[in-house]
Residue, then its C-alpha position, 0 to 999 in steps of 0.5 A: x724555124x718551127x713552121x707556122x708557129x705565127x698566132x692565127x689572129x695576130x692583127x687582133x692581138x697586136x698590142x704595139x702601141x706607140x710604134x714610132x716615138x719620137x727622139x730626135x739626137x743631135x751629133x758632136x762626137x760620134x759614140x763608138x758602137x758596143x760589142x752587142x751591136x757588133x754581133x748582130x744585124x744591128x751593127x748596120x744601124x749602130x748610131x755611129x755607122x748611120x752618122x758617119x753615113x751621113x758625113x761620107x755620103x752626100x747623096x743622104x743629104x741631097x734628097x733631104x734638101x730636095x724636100x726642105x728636110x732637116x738632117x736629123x737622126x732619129x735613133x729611138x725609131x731604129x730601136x723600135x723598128x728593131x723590136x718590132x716591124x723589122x725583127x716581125x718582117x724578117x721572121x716572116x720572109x723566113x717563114x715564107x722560104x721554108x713554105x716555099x716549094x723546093x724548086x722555088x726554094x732553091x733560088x732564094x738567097x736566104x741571108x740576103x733576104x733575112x739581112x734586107x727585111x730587117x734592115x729595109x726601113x732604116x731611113x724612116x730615121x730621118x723622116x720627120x716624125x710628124x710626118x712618119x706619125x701622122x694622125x690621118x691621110x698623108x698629104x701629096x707632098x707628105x707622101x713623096x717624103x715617105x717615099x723617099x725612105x727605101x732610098x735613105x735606106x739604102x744610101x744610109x747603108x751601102x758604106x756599110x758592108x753590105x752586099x750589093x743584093x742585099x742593098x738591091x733588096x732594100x733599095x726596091x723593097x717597095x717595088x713589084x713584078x708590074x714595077x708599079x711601085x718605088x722607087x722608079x726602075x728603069x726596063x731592066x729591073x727585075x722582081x725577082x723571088x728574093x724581091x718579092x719575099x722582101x716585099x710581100x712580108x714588108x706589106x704583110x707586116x705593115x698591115x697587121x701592126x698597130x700604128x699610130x695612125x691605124x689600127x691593126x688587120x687581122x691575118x684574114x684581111x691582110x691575106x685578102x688585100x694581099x691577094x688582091x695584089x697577086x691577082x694583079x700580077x704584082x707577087x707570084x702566087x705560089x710566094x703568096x700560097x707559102x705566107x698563107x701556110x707559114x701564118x697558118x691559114x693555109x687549111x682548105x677550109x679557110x681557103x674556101x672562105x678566105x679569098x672569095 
């Protein structure tokens, strides 16, 4: 990957208009997967590999219920997800392991990462689209349901054939090193570099993409919310230093400006 070939403001270029749209599909037969889909970390979230999820792991279905939740399949938000906030979290967590310093560097498991933070948000597919598109503050209980997605996620994926770290990642994709995050982690849990890579690029990505029900930041208030976030404690610095290089904000002059 060529370092720090990210456009300098990408939030004010951002033209992802219409992030999520909605496409709910019903099942009968399951289709079968196509070949292109075999070769790539698409295979996880074939149509076929998600319903067949949801037949054979019951744990899907109990926290839908949980929430009076419909079970239904949305794969037109899969498909943008893949185009857009997966493939761009995933380029960033990579940016951010050729940033790092090479001591830090060393105890990164690059495909893990690159397989979490593309596959992170595959339960967003069952949560209700007037929900994950809300124009306007989610509700308390709106909330909880958006929360419950890193959990779909890795329920959804863990028949999959993924490895247990890379299913770790995508479970806690949301959690921190103060472990104030979600889902709930017990005094075992551990944000550990990999964790936090997930993370930071998830959060960074989040926050420089256009939404239906946001505008997009640019690189420079995205960074400082994100700081912010290291000051308290949540995300090393030295991680937070390598997305400042790999955006291209890392020059001193910036620096000077840019957190103060």
């Amino acid at each position: 990957m060529e370092i720090n070939s990210r456009p300098l403001s990408l939030g004010g270029i951002n033209t992802r208009y219409g992030y999520y749209r909605s496409r709910n599909v019903r099942f009968g037969a399951n289709p079968a997967p196509d070949s292109f889909e075999l070769m790539t970390l698409n295979k996880f979230t074939t149509e076929y590999n998600l319903q067949k999820a949801i037949n054979e792991n019951p744990k899907i279905k109990n926290i839908l219920n949980m929430h009076n939740l419909p079970c239904k399949l949305n794969m037109e938000t899969i498909r943008d997800l893949q185009e857009h906030h997966a493939k761009d979290t995933k380029d960033i967590a990579l940016g951010i392991i050729e940033n790092l310093p090479l001591a830090l560097k060393n105890k990164t498991d690059k495909s893990a990462v690159e397989r979490a933070a593309f596959l992170h948000d595959t339960g967003k597919a069952l949560i209700p689209d007037e929900i994950l598109n809300k124009h306007g503050k989610l509700t308390e209980a709106e909330t909880e349901i958006m929360h419950t997605h890193s959990e779909l996620s890795y329920e959804l994926l863990k028949i999959g054939g993924l490895d247990k770290k890379t299913l770790a990642l995508i479970k806690n994709h949301h959690q921190n090193a103060t472990k104030t995050g979600y889902p709930l982690v017990d005094k075992t849990f551990f944000a550990d570099v990999n964790q936090q890579i997930v993370s930071i690029s998830d959060k960074y990505s989040a926050l420089t993409e256009k939404r239906p029900y946001k505008e997009p930041l640019t690189e420079k208030q995205a960074l400082t919310i994100i700081y912010k976030d290291v000051k308290d404690g949540k995300f090393n610095p030295l991680i937070f230093n390598s997305l400042v290089k790999y955006t291209g904000m890392g020059g001193t002059s910036e620096k000077i400006t840019l957190f103060n």
